[in-house]
Every structure is written in C-alpha cells, then in structure tokens.
C-alpha positions as a Markdown table, in Angstrom:
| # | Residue | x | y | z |
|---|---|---|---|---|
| 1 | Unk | 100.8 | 118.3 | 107.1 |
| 2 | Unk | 101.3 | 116.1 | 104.1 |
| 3 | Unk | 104.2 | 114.2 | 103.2 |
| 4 | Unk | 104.2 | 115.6 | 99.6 |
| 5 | Unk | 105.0 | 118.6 | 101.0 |
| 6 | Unk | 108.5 | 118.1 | 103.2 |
| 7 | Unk | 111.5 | 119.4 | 101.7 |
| 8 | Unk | 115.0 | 117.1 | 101.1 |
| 9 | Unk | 116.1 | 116.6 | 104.5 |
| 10 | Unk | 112.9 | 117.4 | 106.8 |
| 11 | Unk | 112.5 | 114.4 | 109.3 |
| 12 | Unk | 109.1 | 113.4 | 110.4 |
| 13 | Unk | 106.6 | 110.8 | 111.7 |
| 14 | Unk | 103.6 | 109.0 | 110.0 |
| 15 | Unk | 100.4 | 110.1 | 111.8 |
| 16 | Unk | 98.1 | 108.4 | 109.8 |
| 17 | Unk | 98.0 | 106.8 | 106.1 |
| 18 | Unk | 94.5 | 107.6 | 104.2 |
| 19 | Unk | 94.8 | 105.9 | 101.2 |
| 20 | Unk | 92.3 | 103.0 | 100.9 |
| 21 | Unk | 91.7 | 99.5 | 98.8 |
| 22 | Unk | 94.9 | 98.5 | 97.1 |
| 23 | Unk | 97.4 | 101.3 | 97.3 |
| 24 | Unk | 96.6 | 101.4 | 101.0 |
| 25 | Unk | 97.4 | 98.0 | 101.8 |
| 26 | Unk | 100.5 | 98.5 | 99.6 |
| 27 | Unk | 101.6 | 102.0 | 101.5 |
| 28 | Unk | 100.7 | 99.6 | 105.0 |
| 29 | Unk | 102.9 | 96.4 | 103.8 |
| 30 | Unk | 105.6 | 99.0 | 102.9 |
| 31 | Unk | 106.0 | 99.9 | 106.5 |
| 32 | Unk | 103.7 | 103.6 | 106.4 |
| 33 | Unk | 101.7 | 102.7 | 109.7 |
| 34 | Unk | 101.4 | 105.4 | 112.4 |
| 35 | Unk | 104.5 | 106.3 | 114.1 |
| 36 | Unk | 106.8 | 105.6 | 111.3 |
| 37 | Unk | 110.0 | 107.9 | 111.5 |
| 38 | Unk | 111.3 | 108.9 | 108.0 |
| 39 | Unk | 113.7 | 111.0 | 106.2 |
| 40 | Unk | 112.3 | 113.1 | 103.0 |
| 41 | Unk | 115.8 | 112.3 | 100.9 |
| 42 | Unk | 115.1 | 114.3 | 97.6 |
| 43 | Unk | 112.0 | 115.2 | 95.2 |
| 44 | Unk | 112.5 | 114.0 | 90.8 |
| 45 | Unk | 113.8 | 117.1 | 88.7 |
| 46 | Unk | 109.8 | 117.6 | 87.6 |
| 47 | Unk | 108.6 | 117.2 | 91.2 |
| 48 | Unk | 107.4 | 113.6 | 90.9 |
| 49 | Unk | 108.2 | 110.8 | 92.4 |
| 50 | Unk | 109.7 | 111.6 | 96.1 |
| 51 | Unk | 112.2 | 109.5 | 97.6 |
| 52 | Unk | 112.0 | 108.8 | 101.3 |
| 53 | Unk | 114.6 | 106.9 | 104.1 |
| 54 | Unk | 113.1 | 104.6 | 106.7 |
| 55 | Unk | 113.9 | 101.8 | 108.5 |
| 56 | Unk | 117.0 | 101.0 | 106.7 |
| 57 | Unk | 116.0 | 101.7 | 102.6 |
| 58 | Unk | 114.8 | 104.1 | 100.6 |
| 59 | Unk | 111.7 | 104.2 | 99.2 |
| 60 | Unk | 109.7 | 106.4 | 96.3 |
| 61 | Unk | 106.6 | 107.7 | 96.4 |
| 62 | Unk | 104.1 | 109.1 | 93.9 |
| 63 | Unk | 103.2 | 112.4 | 94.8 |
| 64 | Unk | 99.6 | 111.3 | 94.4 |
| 65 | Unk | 100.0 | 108.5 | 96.8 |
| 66 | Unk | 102.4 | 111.2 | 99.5 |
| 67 | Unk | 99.3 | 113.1 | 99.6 |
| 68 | Unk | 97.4 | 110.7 | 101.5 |
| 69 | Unk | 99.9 | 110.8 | 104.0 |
| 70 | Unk | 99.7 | 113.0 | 107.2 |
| 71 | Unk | 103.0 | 113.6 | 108.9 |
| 72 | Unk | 104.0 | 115.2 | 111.9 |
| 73 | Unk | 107.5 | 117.5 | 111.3 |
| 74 | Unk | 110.2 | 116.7 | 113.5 |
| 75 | Unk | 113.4 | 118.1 | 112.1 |
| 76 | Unk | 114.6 | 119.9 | 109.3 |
| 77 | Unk | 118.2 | 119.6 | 107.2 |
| 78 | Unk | 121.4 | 120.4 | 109.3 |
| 79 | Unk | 119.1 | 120.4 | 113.0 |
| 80 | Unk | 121.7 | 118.3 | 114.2 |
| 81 | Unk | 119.0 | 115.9 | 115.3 |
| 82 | Unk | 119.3 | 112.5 | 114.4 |
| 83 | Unk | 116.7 | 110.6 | 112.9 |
| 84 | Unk | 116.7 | 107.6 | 115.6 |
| 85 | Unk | 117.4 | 109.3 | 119.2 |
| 86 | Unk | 116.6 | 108.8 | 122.6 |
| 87 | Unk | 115.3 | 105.5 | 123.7 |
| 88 | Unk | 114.0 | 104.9 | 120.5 |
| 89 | Unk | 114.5 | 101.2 | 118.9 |
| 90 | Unk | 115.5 | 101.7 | 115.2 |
| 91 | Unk | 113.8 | 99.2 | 113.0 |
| 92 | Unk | 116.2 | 98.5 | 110.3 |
C-alpha cells in the first residue's frame, strides 16, 4: 500500500521509496530507506500535507511525495502494539 493512504495512528514499515532525482535523495537523507518503522500522526484539515513519527521527530509529507512511498501495515490506533517491540533497536 501507499503511505498517503494510512490513517492517524496506523503503524507501518517503508518497503521501498520510488521517488527519483531530487525529492528522492531528499525522502532518502530524511531517513525513508527500506525498513523504516513509522507512525502516521495526523492528515492537514484539506487532506494535504501528512505528518508522520519516526525515529524520534515528526516529519510532514506532501501527499504527492507519500505516494511514492510503499509501506507495509503493521498496526492500527489503540492495537496495543508498540511502535518499537521485540528485539528491535530504536533509532532515535
């Protein structure tokens, strides 16, 4: 799926970033490489930009640039799962 279309409070991991040339290298220096766990935090009143947690601050997102992101779901709001769990090393 892409990240443009998480909810507030869905939980996932990058699987791979598509956006090439500038805004790529932008999305890559951010911290979006593969394997990336985030936190979709809340979506602007008029649906644009998205705000996401991960590794320690929040970042927004044009929904343009969310859409050349492929995420893998792995929680939703109130799942009781953490973000970070397991033997997992949180960056951040």
């Amino acid at each position: 799926m892409k990240m443009s279309e998480l909810k507030a409070g869905d939980k996932a991991t990058v699987i791979s970033v598509d956006a090439k040339g500038e805004v790529g290298q932008r999305l890559l220096d951010m911290g979006l490489v593969k394997g990336t766990k985030f936190k979709a935090i809340r979506k602007a009143p008029l649906g644009d930009p998205l705000e996401i947690k991960l590794r320690g601050f929040i970042m927004a997102l044009r929904v343009k640039e969310a859409e050349l992101i492929t995420v893998e779901k792995t929680g939703e709001k109130g799942d009781g799962v953490p973000m970070y769990h397991g033997k997992e090393k949180r960056n951040g």
